[in-house]
PyMOL CGO cylinders between C-alpha atoms (Angstrom):
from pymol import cmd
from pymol.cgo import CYLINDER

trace = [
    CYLINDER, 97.26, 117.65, -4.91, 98.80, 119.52, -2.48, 0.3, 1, 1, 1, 1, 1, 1,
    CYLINDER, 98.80, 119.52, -2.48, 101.62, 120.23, -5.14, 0.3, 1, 1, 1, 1, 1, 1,
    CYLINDER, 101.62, 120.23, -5.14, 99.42, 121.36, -7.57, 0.3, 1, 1, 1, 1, 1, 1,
    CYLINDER, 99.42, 121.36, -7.57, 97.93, 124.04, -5.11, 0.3, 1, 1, 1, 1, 1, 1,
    CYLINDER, 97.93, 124.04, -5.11, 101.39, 125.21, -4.46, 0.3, 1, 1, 1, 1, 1, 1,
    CYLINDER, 101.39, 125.21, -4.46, 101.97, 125.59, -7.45, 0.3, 1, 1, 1, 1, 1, 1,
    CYLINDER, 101.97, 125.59, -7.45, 98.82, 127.61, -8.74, 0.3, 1, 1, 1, 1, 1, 1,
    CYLINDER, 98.82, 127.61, -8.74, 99.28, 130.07, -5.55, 0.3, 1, 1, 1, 1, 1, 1,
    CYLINDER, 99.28, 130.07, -5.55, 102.98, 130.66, -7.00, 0.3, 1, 1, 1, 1, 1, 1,
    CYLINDER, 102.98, 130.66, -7.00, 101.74, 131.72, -10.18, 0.3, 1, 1, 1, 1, 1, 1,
    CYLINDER, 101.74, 131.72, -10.18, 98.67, 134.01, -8.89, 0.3, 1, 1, 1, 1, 1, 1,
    CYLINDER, 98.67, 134.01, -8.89, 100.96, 135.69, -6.92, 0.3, 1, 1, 1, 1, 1, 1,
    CYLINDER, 100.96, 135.69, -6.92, 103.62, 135.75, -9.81, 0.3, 1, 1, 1, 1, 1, 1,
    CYLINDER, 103.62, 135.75, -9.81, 100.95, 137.10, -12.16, 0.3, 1, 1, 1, 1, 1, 1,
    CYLINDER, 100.95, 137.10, -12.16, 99.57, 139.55, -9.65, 0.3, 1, 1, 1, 1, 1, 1,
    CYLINDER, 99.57, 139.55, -9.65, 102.95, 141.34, -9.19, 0.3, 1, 1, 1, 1, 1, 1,
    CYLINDER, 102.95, 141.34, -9.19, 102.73, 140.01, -5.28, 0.3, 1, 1, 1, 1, 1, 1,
    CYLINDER, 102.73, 140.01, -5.28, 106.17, 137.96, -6.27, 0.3, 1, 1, 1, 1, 1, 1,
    CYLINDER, 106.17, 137.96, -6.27, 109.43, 138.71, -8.52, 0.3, 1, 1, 1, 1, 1, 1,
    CYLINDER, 109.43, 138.71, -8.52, 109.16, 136.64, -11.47, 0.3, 1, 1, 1, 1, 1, 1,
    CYLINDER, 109.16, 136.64, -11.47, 112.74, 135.05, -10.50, 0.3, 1, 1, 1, 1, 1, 1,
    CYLINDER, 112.74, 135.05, -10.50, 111.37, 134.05, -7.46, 0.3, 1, 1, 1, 1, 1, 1,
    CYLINDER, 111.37, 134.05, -7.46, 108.48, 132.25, -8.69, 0.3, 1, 1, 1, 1, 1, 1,
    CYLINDER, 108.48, 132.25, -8.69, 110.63, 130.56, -11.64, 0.3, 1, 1, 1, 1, 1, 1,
    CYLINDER, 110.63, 130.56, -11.64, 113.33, 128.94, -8.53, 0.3, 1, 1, 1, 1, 1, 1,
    CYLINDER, 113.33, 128.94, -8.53, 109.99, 127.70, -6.66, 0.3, 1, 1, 1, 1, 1, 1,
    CYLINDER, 109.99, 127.70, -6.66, 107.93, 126.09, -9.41, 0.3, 1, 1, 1, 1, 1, 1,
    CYLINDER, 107.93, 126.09, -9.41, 110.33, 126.27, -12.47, 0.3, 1, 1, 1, 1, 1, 1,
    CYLINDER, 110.33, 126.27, -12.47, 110.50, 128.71, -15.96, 0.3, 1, 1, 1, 1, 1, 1,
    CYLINDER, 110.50, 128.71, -15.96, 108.17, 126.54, -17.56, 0.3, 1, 1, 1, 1, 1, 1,
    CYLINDER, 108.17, 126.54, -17.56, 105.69, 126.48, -15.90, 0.3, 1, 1, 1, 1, 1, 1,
    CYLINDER, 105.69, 126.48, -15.90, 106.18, 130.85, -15.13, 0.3, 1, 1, 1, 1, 1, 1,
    CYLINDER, 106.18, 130.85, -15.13, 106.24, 131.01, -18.81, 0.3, 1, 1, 1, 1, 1, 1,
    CYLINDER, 106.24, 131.01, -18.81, 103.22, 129.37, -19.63, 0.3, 1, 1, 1, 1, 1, 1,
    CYLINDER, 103.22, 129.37, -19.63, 100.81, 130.72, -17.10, 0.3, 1, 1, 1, 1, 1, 1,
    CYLINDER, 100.81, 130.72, -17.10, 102.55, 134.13, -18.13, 0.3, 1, 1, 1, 1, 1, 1,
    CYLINDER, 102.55, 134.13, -18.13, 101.57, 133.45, -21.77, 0.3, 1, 1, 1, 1, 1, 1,
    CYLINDER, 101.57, 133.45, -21.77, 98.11, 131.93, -21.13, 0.3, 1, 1, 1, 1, 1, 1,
    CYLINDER, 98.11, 131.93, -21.13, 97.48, 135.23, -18.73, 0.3, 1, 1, 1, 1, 1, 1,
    CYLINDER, 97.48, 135.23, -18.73, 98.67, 136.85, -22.11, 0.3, 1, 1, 1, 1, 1, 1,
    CYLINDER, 98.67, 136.85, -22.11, 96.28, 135.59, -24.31, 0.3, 1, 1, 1, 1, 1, 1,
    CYLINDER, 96.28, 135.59, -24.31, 93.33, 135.69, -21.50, 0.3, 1, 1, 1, 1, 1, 1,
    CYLINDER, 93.33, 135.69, -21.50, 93.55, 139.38, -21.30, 0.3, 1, 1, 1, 1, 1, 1,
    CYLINDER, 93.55, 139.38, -21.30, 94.12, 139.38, -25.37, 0.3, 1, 1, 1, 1, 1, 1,
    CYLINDER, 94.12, 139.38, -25.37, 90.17, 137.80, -25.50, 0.3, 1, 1, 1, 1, 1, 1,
    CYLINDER, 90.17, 137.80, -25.50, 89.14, 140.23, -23.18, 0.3, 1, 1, 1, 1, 1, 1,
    CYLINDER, 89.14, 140.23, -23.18, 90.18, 143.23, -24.96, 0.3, 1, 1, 1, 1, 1, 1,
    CYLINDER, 90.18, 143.23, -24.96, 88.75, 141.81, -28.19, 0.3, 1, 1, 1, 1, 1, 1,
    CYLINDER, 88.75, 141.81, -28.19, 85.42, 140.95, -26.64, 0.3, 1, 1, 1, 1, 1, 1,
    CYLINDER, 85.42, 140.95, -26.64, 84.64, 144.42, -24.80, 0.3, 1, 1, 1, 1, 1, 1,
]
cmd.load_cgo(trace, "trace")
């Protein structure tokens, strides 16, 4: 649990600019960077399409 929260807080800051993306990927891994990159992707994709 404790992991997981870790984890999550690495990405929001990854995905907020607040931390290099090279950084994040050697705390929590690429995959992981990569997905929540492409599922921020597709988040703000929906949004565009929905205003």
């Amino acid at each position: 649990m404790l992991e997981d929260l870790w984890e999550n807080l690495v990405l929001a800051r990854d995905l907020d600019g607040e931390l290099d993306r090279e950084e994040a990927i050697e705390r929590v891994g690429r995959t992981k960077v990569e997905g929540a990159r492409a599922e921020g992707r597709r988040g703000r994709r929906r949004l565009v399409l929905n205003a």
